[in-house]
Structures are given as structure tokens and as C-alpha cells.
N, C-alpha and C positions, 0 to 999 in steps of 0.2 A: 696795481696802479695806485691804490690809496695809501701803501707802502712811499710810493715815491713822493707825494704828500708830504707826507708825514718824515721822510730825508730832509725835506725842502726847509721845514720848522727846522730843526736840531740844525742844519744848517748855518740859517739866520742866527740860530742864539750863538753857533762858534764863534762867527764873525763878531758877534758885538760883544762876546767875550776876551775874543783878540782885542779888538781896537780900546776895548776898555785896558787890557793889559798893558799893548805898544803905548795908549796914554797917558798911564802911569809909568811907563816907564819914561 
């Protein structure tokens, strides 16, 4: 359970490593 936690972080940072990228681009 505290595995899925801890998905849910790494998650969040993909997305704001996307939308940091799609913004630069």
C-alpha cells in the first residue's frame, strides 16, 4: 500500500516534468 504512495509522488513529478517540457516547447 505505501508502495502506491510513493507511485502517486513520481507521478506528480512526471506530469510537471511534461507540462514543463510541452511549455517549452
Amino acid at each position: 500500500i505505501w508502495k502506491k504512495r510513493r507511485q502517486r509522488q513520481w507521478k506528480s513529478r512526471l506530469i510537471r516534468w511534461v507540462l514543463h517540457c510541452t511549455a517549452e516547447d
